[in-house]
C-alpha positions as CSV (number, residue, x, y, z in Angstrom):
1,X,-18.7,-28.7,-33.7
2,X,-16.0,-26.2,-34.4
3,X,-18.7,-23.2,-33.8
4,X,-19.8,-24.7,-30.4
5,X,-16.1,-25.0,-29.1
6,X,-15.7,-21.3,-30.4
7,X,-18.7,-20.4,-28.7
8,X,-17.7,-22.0,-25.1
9,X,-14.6,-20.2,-25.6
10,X,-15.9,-16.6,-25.8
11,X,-18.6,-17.1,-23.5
12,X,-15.6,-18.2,-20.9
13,X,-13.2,-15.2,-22.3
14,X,-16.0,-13.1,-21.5
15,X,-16.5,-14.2,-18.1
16,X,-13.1,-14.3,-16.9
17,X,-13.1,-10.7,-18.4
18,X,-16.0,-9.5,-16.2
19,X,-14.7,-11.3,-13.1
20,X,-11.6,-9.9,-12.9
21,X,-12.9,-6.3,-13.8
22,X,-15.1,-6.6,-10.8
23,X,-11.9,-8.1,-8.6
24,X,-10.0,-5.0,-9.8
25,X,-12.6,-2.5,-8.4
26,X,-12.8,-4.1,-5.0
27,X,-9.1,-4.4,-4.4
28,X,-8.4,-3.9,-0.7
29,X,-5.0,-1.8,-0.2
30,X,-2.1,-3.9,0.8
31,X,-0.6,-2.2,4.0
32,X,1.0,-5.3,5.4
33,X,4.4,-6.9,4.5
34,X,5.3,-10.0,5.9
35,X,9.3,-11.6,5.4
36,X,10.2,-14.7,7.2
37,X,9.6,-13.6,10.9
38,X,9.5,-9.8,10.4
39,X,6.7,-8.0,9.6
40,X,5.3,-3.9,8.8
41,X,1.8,-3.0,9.2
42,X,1.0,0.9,8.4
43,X,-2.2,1.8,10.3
44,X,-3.4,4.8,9.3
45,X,-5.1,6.6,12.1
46,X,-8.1,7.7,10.3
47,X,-9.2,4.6,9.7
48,X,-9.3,4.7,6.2
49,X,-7.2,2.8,4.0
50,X,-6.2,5.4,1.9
51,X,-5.0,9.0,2.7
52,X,-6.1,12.4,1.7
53,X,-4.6,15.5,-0.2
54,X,-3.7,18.4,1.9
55,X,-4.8,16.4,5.2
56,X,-2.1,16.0,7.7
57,X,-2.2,12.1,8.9
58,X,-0.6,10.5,11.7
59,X,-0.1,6.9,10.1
60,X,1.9,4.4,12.5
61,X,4.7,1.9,11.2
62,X,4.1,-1.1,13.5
63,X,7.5,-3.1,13.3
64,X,7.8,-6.8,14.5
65,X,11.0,-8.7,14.6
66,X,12.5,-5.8,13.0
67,X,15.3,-3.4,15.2
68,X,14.2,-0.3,15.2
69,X,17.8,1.8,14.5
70,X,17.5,-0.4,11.0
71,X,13.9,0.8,9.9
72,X,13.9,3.6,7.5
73,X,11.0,4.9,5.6
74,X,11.1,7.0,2.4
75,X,8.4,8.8,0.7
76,X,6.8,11.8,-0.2
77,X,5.4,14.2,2.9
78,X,6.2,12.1,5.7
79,X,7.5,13.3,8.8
80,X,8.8,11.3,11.6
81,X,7.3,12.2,15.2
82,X,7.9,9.7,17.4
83,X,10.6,5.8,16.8
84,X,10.0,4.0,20.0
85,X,8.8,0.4,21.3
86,X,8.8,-1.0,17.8
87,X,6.2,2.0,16.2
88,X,7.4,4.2,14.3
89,X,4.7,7.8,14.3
90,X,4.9,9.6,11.2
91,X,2.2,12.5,9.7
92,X,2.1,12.2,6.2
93,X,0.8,14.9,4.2
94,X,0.9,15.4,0.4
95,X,0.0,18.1,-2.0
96,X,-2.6,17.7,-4.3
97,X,-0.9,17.2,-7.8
98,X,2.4,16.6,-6.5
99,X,2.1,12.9,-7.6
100,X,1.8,12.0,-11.1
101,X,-0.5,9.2,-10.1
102,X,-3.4,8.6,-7.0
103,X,-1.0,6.6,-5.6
104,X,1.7,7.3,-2.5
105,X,4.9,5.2,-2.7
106,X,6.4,4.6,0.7
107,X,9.7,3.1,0.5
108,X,11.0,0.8,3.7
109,X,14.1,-1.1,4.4
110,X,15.2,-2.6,7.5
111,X,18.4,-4.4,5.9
112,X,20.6,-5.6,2.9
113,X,19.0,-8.1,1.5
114,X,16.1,-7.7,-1.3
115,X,13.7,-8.8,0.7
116,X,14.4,-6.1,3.5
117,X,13.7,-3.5,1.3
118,X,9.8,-3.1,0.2
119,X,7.5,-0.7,-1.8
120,X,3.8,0.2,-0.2
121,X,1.5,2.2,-2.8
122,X,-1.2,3.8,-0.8
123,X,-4.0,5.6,-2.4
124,X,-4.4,8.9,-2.0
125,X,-7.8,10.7,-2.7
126,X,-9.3,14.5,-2.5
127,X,-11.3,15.2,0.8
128,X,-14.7,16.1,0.2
């Protein structure tokens, strides 16, 4: 009885273990935050959810319930063109190897508390 129960168990083990492998791989990026009433989406204008080394982006920060004069973004190559009507237009544009990972960390705040203050990790890839 002892060896069926074990057996159950590792066939289960092994299945959870091949499930979440394939949930990992099909991840979507997160580039949404949501807070109460207030909300950032980036939308990056390529249409891709992820950016490219070397390749100058515009990528909008689309700001509901939020005041604009209280938005800031941090990060890594971005550059600010435009903070009007609740959009914020930046370019963001990275050197290769300047990260230590594939991964872009964009800092926002838009007030005091914890919760204003949020961490986007966008992935970044080579252009073919």
């Amino acid at each position: 009885m002892n060896k069926n129960i074990l057996l159950k168990l590792l066939v289960i083990f092994t299945s959870l273990t091949i499930y979440s492998c394939g949930k990992s791989e099909n991840k979507k990026t997160e580039l949404i935050y949501e807070t109460g009433n207030k909300k950032i989406e980036i939308h990056i204008q390529n249409g891709k959810d992820y950016l490219e080394y070397d390749q100058p982006t515009e990528t909008n920060f689309v700001l509901t319930n939020i005041q604009q004069n209280n938005f800031h973004v941090i990060g890594p190559g971005i550059r600010v063109i435009q903070n009007q009507n609740g959009i914020m237009r930046t370019q963001i544009k990275v050197r290769r190897n300047y990260l230590e990972t594939d991964t872009l960390k964009v800092k926002v705040s838009f007030g005091k508390k914890p919760e204003e203050n949020h961490e986007f990790k966008i992935p970044m890839k080579t252009a073919e």
